[in-house]
N, CA, C and O atoms as a GROMACS GRO file, in nm:
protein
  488
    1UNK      N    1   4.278  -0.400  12.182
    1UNK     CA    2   4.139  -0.430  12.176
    1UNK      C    3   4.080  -0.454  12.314
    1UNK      O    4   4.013  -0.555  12.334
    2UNK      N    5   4.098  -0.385  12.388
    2UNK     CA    6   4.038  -0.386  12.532
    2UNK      C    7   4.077  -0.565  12.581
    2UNK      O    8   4.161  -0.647  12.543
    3UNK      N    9   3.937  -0.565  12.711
    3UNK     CA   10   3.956  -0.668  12.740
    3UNK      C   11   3.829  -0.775  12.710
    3UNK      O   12   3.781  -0.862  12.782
    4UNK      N   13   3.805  -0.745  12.613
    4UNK     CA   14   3.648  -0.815  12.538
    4UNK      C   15   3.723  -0.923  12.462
    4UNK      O   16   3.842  -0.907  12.436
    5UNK      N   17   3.656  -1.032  12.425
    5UNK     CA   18   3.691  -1.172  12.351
    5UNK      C   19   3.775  -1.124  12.206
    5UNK      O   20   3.764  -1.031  12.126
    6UNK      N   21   3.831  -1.197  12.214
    6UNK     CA   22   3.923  -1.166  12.038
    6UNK      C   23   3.842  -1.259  11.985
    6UNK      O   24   3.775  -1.333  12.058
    7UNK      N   25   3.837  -1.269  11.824
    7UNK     CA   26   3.764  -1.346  11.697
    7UNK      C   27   3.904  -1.393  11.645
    7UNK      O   28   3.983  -1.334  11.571
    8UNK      N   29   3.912  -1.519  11.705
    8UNK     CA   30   4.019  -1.645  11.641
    8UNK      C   31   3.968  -1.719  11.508
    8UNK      O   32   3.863  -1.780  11.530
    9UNK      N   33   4.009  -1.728  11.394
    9UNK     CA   34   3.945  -1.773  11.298
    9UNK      C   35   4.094  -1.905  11.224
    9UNK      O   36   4.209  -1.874  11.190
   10UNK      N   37   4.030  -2.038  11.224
   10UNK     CA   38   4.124  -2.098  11.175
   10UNK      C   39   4.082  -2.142  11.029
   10UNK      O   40   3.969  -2.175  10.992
   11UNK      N   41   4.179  -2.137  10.966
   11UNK     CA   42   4.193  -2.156  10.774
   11UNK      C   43   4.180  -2.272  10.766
   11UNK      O   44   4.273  -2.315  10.833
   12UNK      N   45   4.105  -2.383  10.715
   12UNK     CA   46   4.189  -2.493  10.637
   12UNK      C   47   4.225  -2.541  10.481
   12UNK      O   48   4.136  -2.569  10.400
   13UNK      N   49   4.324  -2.546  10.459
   13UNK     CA   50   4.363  -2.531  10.361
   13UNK      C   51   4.389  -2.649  10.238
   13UNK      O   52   4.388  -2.650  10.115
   14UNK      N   53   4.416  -2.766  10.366
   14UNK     CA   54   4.562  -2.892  10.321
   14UNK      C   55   4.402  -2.991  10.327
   14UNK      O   56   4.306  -2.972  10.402
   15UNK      N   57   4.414  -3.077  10.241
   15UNK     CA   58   4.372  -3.228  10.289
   15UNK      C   59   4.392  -3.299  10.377
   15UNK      O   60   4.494  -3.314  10.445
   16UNK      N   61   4.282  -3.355  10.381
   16UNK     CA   62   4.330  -3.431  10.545
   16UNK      C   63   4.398  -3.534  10.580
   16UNK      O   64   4.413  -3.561  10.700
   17UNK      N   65   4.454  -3.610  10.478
   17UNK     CA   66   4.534  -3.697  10.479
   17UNK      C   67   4.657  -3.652  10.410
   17UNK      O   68   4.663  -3.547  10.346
   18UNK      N   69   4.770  -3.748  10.426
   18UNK     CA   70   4.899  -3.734  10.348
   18UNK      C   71   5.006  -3.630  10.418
   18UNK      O   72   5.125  -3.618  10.386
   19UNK      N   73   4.940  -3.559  10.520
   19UNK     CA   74   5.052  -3.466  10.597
   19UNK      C   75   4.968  -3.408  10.741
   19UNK      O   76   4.853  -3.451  10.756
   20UNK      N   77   5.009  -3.336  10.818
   20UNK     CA   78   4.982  -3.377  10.960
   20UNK      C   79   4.857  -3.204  11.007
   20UNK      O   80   4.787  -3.163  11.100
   21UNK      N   81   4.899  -3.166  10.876
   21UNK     CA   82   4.798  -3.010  10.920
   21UNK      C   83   4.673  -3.044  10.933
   21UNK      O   84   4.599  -2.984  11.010
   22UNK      N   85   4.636  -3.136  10.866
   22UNK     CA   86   4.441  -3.163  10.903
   22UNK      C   87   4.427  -3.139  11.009
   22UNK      O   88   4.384  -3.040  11.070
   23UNK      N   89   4.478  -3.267  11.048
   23UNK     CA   90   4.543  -3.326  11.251
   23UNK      C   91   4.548  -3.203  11.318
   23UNK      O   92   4.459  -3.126  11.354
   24UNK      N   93   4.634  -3.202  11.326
   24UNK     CA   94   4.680  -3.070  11.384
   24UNK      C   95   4.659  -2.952  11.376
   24UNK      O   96   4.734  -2.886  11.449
   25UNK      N   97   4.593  -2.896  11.320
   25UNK     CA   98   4.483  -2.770  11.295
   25UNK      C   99   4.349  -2.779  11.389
   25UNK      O  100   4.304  -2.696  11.468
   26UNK      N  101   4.302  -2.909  11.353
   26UNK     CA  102   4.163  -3.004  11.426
   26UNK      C  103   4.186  -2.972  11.596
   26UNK      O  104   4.119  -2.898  11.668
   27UNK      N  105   4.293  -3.047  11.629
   27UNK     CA  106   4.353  -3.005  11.768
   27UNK      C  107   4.351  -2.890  11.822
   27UNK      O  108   4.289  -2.862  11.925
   28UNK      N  109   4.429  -2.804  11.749
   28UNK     CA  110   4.412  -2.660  11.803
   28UNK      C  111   4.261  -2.582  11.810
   28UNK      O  112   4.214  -2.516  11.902
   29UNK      N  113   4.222  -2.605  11.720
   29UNK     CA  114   4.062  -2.582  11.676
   29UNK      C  115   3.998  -2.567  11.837
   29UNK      O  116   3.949  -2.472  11.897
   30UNK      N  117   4.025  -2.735  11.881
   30UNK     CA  118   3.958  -2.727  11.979
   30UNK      C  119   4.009  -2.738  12.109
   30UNK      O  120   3.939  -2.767  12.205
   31UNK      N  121   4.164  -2.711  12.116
   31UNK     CA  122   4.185  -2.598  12.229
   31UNK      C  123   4.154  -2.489  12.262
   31UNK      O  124   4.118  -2.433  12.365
   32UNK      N  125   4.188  -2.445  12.079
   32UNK     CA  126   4.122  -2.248  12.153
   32UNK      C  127   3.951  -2.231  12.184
   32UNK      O  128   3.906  -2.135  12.247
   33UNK      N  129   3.850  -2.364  12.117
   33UNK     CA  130   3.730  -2.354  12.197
   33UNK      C  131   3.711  -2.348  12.306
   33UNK      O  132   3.608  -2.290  12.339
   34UNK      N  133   3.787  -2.394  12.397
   34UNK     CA  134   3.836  -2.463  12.514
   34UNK      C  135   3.829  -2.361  12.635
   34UNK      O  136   3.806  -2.373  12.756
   35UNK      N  137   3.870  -2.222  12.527
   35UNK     CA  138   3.925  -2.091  12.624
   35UNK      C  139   3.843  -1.946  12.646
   35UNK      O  140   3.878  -1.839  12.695
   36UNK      N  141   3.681  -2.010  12.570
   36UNK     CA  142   3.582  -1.933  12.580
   36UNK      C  143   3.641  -1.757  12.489
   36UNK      O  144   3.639  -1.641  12.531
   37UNK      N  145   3.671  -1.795  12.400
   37UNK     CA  146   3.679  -1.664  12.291
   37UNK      C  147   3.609  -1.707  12.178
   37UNK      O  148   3.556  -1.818  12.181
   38UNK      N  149   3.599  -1.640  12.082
   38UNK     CA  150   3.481  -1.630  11.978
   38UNK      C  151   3.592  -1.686  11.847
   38UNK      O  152   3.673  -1.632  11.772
   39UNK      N  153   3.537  -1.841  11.873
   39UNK     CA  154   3.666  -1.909  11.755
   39UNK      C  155   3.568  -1.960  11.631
   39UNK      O  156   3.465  -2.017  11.666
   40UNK      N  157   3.587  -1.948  11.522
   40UNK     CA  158   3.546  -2.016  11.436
   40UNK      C  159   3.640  -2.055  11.314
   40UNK      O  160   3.751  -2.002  11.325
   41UNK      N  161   3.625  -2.136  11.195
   41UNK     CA  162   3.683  -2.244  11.111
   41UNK      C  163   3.627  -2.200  10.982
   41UNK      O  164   3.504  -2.192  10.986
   42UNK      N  165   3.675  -2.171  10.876
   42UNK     CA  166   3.687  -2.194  10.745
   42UNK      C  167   3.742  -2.283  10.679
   42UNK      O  168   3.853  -2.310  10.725
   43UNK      N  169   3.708  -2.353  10.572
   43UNK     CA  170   3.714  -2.431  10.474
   43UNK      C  171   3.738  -2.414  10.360
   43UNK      O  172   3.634  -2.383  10.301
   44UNK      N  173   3.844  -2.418  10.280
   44UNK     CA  174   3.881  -2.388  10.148
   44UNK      C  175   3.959  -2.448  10.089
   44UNK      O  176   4.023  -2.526  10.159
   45UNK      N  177   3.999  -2.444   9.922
   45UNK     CA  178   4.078  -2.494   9.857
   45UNK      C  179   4.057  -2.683   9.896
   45UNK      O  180   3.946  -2.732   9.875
   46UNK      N  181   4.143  -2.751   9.939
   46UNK     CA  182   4.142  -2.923   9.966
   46UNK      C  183   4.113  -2.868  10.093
   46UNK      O  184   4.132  -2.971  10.158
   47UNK      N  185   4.088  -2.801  10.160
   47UNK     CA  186   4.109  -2.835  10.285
   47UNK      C  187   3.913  -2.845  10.312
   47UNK      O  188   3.858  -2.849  10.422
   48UNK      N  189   3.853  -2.845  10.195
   48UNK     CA  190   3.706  -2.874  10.224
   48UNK      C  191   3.698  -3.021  10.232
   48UNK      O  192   3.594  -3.065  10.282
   49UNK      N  193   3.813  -3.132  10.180
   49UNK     CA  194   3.779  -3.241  10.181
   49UNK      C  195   3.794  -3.271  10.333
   49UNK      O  196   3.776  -3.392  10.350
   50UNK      N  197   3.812  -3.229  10.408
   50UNK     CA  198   3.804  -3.230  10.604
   50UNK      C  199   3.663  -3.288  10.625
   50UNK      O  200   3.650  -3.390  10.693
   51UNK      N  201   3.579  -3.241  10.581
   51UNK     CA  202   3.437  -3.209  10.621
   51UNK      C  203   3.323  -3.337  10.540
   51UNK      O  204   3.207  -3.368  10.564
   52UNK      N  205   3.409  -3.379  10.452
   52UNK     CA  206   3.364  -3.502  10.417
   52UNK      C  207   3.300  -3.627  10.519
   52UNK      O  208   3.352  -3.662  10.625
   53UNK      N  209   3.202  -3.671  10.472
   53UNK     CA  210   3.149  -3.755  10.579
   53UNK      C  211   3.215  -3.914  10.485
   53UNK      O  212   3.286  -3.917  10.384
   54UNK      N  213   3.170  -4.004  10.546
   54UNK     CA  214   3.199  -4.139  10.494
   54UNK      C  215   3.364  -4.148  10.442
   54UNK      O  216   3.374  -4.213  10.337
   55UNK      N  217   3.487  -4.099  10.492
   55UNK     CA  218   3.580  -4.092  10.450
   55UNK      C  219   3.675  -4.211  10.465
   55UNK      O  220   3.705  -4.236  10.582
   56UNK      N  221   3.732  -4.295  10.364
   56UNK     CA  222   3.771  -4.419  10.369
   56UNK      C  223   3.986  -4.386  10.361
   56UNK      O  224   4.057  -4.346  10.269
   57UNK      N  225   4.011  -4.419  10.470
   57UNK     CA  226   4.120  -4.393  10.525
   57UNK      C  227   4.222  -4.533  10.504
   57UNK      O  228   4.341  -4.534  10.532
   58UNK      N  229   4.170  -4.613  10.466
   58UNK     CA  230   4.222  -4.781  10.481
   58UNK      C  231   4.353  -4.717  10.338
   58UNK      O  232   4.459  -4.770  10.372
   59UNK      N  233   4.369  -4.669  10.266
   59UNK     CA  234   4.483  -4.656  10.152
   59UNK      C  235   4.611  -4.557  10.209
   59UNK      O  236   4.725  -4.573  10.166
   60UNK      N  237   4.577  -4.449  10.313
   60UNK     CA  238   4.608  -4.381  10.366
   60UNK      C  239   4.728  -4.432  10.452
   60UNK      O  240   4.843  -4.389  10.446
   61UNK      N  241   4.676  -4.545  10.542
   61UNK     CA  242   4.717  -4.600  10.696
   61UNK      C  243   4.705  -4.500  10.766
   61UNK      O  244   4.755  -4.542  10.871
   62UNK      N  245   4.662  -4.357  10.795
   62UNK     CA  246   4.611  -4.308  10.893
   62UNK      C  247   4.465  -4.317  10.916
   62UNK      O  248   4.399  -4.326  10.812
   63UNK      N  249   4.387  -4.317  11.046
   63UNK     CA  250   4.320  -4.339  11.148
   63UNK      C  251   4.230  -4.240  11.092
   63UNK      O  252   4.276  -4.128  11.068
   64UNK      N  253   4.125  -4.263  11.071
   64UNK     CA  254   4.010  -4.134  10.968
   64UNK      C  255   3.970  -4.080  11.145
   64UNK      O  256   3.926  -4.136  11.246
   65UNK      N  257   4.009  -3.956  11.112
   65UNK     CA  258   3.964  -3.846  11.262
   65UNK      C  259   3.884  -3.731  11.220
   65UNK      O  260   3.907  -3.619  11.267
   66UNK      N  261   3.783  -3.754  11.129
   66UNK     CA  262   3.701  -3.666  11.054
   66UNK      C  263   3.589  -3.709  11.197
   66UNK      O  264   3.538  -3.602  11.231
   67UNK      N  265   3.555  -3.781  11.256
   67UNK     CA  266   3.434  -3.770  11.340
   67UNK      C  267   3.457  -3.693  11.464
   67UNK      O  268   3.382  -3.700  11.561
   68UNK      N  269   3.552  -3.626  11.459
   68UNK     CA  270   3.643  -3.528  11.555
   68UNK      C  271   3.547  -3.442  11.584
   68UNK      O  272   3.490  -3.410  11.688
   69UNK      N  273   3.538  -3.397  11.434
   69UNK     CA  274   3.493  -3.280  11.377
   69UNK      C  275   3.319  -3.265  11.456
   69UNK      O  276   3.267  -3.155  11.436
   70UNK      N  277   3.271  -3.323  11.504
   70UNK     CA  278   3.114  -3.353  11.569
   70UNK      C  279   3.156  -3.294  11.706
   70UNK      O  280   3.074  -3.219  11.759
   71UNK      N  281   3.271  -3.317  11.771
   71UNK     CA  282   3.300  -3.269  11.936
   71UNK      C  283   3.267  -3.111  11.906
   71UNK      O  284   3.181  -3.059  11.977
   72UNK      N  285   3.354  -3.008  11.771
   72UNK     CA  286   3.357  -2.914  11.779
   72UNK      C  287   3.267  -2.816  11.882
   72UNK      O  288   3.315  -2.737  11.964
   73UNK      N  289   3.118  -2.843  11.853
   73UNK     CA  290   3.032  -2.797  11.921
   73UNK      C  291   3.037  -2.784  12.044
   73UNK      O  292   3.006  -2.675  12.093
   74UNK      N  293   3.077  -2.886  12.123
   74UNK     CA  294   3.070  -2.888  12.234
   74UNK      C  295   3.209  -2.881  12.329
   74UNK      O  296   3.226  -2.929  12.441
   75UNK      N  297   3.298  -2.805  12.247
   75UNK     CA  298   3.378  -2.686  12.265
   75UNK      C  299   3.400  -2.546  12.248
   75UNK      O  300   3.491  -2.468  12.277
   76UNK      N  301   3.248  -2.538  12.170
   76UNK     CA  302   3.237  -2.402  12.165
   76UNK      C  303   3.240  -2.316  12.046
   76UNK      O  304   3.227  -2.196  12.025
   77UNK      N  305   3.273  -2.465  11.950
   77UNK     CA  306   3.304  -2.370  11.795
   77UNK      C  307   3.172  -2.408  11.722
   77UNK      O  308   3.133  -2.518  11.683
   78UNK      N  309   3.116  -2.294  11.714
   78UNK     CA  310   3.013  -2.326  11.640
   78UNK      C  311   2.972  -2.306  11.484
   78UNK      O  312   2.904  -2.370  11.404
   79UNK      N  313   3.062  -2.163  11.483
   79UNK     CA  314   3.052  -2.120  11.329
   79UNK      C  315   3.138  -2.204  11.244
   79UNK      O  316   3.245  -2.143  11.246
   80UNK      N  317   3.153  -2.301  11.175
   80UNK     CA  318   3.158  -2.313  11.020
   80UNK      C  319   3.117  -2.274  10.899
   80UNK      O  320   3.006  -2.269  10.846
   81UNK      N  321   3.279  -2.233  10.847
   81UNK     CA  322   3.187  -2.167  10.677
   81UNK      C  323   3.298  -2.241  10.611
   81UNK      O  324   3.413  -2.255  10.654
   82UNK      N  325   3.236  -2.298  10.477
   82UNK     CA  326   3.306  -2.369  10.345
   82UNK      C  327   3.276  -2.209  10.257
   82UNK      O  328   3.193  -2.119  10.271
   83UNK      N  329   3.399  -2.235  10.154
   83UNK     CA  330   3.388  -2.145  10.061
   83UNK      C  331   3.318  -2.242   9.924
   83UNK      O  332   3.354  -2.348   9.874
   84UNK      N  333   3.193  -2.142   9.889
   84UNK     CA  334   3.142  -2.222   9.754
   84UNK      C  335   3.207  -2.266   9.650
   84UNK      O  336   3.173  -2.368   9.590
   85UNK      N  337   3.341  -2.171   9.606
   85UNK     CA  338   3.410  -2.239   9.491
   85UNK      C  339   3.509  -2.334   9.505
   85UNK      O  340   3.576  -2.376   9.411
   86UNK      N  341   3.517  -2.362   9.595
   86UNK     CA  342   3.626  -2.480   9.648
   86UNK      C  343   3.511  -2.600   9.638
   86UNK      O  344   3.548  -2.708   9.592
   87UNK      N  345   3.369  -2.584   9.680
   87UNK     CA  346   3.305  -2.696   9.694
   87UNK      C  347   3.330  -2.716   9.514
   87UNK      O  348   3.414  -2.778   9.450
   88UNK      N  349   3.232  -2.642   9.483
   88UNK     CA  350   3.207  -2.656   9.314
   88UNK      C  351   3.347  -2.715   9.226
   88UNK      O  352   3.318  -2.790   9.132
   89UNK      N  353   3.484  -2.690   9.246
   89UNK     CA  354   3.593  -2.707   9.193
   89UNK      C  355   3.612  -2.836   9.162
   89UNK      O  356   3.645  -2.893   9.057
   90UNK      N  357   3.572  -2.894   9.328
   90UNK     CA  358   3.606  -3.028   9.359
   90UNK      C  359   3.445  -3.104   9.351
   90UNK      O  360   3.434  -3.208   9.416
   91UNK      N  361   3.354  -3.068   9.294
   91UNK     CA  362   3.272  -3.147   9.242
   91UNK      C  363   3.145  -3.214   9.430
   91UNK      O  364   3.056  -3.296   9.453
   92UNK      N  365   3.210  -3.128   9.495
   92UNK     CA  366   3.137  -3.147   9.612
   92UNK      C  367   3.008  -3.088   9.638
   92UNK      O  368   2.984  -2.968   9.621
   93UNK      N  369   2.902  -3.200   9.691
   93UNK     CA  370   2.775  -3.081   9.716
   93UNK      C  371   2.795  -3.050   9.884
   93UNK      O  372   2.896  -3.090   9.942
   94UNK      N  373   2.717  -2.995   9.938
   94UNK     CA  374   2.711  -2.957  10.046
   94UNK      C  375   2.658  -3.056  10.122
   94UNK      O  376   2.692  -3.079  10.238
   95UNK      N  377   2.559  -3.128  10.047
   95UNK     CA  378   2.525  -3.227  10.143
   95UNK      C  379   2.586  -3.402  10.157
   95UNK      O  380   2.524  -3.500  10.198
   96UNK      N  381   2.686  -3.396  10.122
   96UNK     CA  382   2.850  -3.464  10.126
   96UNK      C  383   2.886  -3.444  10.271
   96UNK      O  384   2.924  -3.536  10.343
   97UNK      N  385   2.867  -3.266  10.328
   97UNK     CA  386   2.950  -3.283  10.444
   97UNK      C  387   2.870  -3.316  10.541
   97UNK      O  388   2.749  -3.304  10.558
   98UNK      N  389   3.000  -3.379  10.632
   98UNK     CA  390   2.937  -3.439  10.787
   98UNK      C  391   2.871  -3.362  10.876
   98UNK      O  392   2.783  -3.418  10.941
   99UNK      N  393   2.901  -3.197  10.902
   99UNK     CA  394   2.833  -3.122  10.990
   99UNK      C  395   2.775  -2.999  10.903
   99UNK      O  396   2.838  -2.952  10.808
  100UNK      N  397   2.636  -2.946  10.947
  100UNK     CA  398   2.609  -2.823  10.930
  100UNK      C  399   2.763  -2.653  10.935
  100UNK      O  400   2.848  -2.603  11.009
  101UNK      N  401   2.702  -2.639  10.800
  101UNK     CA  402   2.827  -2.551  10.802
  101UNK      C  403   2.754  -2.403  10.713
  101UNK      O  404   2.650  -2.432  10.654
  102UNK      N  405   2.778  -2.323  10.706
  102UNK     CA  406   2.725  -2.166  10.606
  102UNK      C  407   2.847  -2.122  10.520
  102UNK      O  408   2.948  -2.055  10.539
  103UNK      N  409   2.773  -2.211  10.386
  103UNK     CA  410   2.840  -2.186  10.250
  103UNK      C  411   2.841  -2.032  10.231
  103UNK      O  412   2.742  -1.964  10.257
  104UNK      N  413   2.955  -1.982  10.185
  104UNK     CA  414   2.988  -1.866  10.145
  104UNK      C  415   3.066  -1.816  10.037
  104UNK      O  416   3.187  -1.825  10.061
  105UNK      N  417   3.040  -1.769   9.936
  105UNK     CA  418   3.153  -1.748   9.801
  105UNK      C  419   3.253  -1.655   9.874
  105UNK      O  420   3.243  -1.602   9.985
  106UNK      N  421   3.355  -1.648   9.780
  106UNK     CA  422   3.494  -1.642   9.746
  106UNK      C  423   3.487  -1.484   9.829
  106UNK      O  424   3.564  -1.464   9.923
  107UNK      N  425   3.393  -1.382   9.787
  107UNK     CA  426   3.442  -1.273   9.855
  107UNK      C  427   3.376  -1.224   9.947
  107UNK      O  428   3.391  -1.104   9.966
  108UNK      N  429   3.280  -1.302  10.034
  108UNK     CA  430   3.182  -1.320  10.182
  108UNK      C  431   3.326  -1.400  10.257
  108UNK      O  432   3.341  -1.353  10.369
  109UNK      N  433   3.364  -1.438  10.245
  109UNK     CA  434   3.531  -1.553  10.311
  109UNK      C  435   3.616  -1.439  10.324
  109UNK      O  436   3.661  -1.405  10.433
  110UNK      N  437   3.642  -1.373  10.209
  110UNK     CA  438   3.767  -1.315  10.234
  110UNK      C  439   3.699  -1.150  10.342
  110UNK      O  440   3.752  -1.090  10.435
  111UNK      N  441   3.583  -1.131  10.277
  111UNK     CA  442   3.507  -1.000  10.398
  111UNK      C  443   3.544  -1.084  10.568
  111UNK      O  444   3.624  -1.052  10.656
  112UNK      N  445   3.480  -1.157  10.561
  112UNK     CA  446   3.488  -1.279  10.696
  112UNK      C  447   3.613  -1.264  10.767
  112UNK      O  448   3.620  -1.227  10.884
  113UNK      N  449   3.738  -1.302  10.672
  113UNK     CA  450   3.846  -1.311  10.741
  113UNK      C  451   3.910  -1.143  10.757
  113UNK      O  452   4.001  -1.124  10.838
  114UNK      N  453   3.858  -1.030  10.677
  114UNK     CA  454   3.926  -0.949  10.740
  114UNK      C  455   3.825  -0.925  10.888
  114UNK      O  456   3.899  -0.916  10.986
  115UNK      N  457   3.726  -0.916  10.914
  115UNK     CA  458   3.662  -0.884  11.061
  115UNK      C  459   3.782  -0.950  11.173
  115UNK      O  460   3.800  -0.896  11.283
  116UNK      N  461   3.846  -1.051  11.136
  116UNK     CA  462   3.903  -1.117  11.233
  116UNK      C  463   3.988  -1.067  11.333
  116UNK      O  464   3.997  -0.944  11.323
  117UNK      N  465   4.061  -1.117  11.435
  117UNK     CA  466   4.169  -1.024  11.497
  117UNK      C  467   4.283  -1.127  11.482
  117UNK      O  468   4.398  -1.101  11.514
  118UNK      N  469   4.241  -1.258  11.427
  118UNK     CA  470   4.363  -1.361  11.419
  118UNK      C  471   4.322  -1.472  11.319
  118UNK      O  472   4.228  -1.551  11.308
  119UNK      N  473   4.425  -1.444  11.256
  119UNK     CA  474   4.400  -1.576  11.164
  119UNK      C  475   4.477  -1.708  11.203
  119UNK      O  476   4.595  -1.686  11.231
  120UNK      N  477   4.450  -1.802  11.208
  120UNK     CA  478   4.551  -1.916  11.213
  120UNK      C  479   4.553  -2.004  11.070
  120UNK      O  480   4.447  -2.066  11.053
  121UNK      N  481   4.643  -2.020  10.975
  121UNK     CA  482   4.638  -2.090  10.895
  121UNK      C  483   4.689  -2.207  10.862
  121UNK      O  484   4.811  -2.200  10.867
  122UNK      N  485   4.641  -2.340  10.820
  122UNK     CA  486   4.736  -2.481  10.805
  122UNK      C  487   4.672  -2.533  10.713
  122UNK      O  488   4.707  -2.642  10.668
   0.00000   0.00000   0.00000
């Protein structure tokens, strides 16, 4: 693909608590912003509960790092998309989540992710 920007696209999949991919997806997220290529983030399945605002972490014992998610921007990731039937599944409206994001059904996501040149998934 020459020497023009690649389209890095990261999955999320997992909830954000109970195992370390939230975390650690979040991180990478915003390294590869970091490196001036054309990165953006999807949301699906549990992994829309990420995007939750007001998230109460005290049952957990991990450290709620959902306000992470606000730096994105100003690393460069700007596009967010939630998939609509993951919201609807889980009884979520859109205006639940913490940042501006472009809801998209089930087969606008999967069009989305083939344009990509990389998927990263967790």
């Amino acid at each position: 693909m020459g020497g023009g920007k690649k389209k890095f696209m990261f999955v999320h999949r997992k909830a954000p608590y109970g195992t370390i991919y939230a975390l650690e997806s979040l991180e990478v997220l915003l390294i590869a912003g970091a490196f001036d290529q054309h990165v953006s983030a999807v949301f699906l399945d549990d992994g829309v509960f990420q995007l939750m605002s007001q998230q109460d972490t005290a049952a957990s014992g991990m450290k709620n790092f959902s306000p992470t998610f606000r730096a994105l921007a100003d690393f460069g990731v700007e596009k967010l998309y939630v998939e609509r039937e993951s919201l609807e599944l889980r009884g979520i409206d859109e205006n639940d989540l913490l940042l501006p994001t472009t809801i998209l059904d089930r087969s606008a996501v999967g069009a989305l992710m083939e344009s990509q040149d990389v998927l990263f998934n967790f």
